[in-house]
N, C-alpha and C positions, 0 to 999 in steps of 0.2 A: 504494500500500500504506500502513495508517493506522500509525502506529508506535505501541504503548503507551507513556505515560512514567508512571515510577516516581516517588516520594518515598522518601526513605530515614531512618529515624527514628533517632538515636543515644538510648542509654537505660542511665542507668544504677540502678544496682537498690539504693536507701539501706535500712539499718536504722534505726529511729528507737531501739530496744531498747540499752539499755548495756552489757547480756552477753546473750551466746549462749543458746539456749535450754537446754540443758544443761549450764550454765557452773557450776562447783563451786569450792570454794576450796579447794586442797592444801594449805594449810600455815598455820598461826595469824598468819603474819606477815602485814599490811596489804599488800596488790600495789600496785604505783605503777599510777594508774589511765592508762591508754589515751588520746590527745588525741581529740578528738571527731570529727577529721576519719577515723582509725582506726574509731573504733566507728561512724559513721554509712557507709564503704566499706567494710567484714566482706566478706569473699569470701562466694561464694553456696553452696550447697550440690552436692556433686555430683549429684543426683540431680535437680538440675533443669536439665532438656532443651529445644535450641530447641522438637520436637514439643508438651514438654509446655507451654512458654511461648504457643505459636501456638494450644493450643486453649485455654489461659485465656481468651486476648483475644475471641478468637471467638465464648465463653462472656459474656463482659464485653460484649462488643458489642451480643448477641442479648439480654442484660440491658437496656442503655440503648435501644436505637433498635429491637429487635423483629427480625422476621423480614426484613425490607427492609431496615436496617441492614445485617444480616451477609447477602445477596446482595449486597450491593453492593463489600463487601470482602474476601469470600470467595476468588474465582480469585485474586487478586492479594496477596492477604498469606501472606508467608514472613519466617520467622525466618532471613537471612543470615548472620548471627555470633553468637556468645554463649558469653562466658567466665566463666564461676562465680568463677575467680580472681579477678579486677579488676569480677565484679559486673557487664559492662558487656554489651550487643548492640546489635545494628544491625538493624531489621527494615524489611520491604519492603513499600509498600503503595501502590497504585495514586495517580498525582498527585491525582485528581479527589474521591478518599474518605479522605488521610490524617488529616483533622483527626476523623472519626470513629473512629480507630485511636488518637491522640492520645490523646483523649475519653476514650475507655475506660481507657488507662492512665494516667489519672490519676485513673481513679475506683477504682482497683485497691488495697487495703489490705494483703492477705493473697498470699502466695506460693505459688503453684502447688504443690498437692500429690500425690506421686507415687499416692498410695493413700490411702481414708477413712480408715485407723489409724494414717495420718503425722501429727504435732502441727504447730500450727498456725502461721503466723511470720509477725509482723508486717513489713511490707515501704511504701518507698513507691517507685513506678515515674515514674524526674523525665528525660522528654523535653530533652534539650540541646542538642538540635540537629538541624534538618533540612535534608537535601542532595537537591540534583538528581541527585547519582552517589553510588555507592558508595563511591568512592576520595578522593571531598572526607571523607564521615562516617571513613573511618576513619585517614585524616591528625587528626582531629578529635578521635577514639580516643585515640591516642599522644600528644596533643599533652597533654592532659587527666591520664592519668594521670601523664604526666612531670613534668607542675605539683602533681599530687596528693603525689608521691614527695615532691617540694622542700619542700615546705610540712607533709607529716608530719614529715619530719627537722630541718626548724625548730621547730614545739610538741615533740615529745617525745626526740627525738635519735636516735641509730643505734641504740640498747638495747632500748629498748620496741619496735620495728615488728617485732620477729623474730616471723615465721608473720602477719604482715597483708601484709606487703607483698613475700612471699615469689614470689608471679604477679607483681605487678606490674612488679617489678625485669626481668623478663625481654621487656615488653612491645616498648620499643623496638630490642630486637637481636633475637629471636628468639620471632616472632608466628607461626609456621606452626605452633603445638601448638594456638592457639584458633581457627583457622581454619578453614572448610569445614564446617561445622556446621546448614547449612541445615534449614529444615523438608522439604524437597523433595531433599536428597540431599547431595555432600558436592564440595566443592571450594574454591580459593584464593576469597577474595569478591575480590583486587586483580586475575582477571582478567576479571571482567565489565566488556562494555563503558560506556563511559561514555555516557550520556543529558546529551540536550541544554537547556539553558534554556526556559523558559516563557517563548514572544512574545518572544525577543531579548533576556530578558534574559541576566543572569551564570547557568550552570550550578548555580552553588551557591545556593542559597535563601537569603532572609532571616532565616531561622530561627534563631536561635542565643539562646540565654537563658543 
């Protein structure tokens, strides 16, 4: 029996944008402005869905490589995670065709929108990391935001992160709210089995930027 093996993409989702697209100013007084590691991790919007993530790409795909492109990563690409909170997911794409999965999100500008009359939002989609398993990318998850927290609350302190890092605080103790999110239906992603190494090597891939 031939086993498929996966790649698993960690991704997180940057705003290059200094404010919000609806971002207004309440009050005449100047706002201490945001450290840039805030404003470039801005949670994501809720209205964006792994569903609707998995057919951006699909879209993007069928963009750069045409119709063969997207057979080829069709059956095998799903959205496994995806937290608007922390901006972050984890998608699943066949080992053989991830770097065309890749490819496309990095050629991705603009964030998936739910409907033509939604405004438009500039986005850049920054590949961090790729795993043999599931459960290496989303140790990888935690590890990332936990270093994101430490190093917010060094540039701007406990005051300013109030409503940025409001998901994020909750990543490392209580991650079963962003879980289960797949494009293909819903469950824990830490109990899929784990997949094996390529040709002996380590399970976890070279990937990591």
């Amino acid at each position: 029996m031939v086993r498929i093996k996966h790649r698993y993409l960690l991704v997180h989702i940057l705003y290059p944008e200094t404010t919000g697209p609806n971002a207004k100013s309440t009050s005449s007084a100047p706002a201490k402005p945001f450290p840039h590691l805030i404003q470039f991790h801005r949670p994501s919007p809720n209205e964006l869905t792994p569903q609707l993530l998995a057919r951006a790409i699909r879209d993007q795909v069928l963009l750069l490589y045409g119709d063969y492109g997207l057979a080829l990563i069709s059956s095998s690409l799903n959205v496994k995670y995806l937290s608007p909170a922390t901006s972050t997911a984890i998608i699943r794409v066949s080992r053989d065709h991830f770097r065309l999965v890749w490819g496309a999100l990095s050629y991705m500008t603009d964030l998936p929108k739910p409907s033509k009359l939604a405004p438009t939002r500039a986005c850049v989609m920054q590949v961090v990391r790729v795993s043999g398993t599931i459960k290496k990318a989303e140790e990888e998850a935690v590890r990332r935001a936990r270093g994101a927290i430490l190093r917010a609350r060094r540039e701007g302190g406990e005051g300013s992160l109030d409503g940025f890092l409001g998901g994020l605080g909750g990543l490392g103790g209580d991650e079963e709210a962003g879980r289960g999110e797949g494009a293909g239906g819903t469950g824990d992603i830490g109990d899929e089995d784990e997949e094996d190494g390529m040709d002996g090597e380590s399970e976890d891939e070279t990937n990591e930027l």
